[in-house]
C-alpha positions in Angstrom: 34.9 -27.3 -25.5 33.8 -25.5 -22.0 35.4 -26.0 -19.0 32.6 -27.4 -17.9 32.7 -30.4 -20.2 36.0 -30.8 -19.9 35.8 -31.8 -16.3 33.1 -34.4 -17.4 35.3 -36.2 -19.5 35.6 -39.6 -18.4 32.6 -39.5 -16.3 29.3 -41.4 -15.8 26.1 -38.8 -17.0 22.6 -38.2 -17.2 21.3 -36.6 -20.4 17.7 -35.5 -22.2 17.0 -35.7 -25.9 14.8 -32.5 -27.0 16.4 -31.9 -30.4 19.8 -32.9 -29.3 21.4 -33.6 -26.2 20.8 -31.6 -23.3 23.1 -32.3 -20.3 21.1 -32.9 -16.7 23.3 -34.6 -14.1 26.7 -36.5 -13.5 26.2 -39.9 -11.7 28.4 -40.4 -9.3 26.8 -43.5 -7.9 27.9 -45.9 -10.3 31.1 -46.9 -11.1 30.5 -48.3 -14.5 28.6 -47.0 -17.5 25.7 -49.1 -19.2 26.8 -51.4 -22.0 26.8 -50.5 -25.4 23.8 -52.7 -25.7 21.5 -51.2 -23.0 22.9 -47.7 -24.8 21.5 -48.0 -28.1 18.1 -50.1 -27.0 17.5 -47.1 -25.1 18.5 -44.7 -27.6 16.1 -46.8 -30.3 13.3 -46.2 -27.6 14.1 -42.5 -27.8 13.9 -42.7 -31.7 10.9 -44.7 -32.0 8.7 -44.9 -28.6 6.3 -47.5 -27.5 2.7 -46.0 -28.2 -0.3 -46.6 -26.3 -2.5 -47.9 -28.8 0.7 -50.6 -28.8 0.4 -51.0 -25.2 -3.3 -52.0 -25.4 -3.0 -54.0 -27.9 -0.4 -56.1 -26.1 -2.5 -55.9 -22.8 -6.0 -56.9 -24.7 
């Protein structure tokens, strides 16, 4: 591991998906990180997104 990531251990982050993980800021305005439940609903919204065909047919 990289210095760099190193000093991130233990800390709060903000990351993109593009064919892996892709580091983009530390949050150092919260305190706690998001519960394993929020985690992986957001991660299965990353897998399989919401469409807008979906959307419309919700809304119609």
């Amino acid at each position: 591991l990289t210095k760099a990531i190193r000093n991130l251990d233990q800390k709060i982050i903000v990351c993109k998906w593009e064919n892996g993980w892709h580091f983009m800021r530390q949050r150092t305005d919260k305190s706690f990180p998001n519960h394993y439940k929020t985690a992986m609903a957001v991660w299965e919204s990353i897998r399989n997104p919401v469409s807008k065909e979906q959307l419309l047919q919700i809304i119609n």
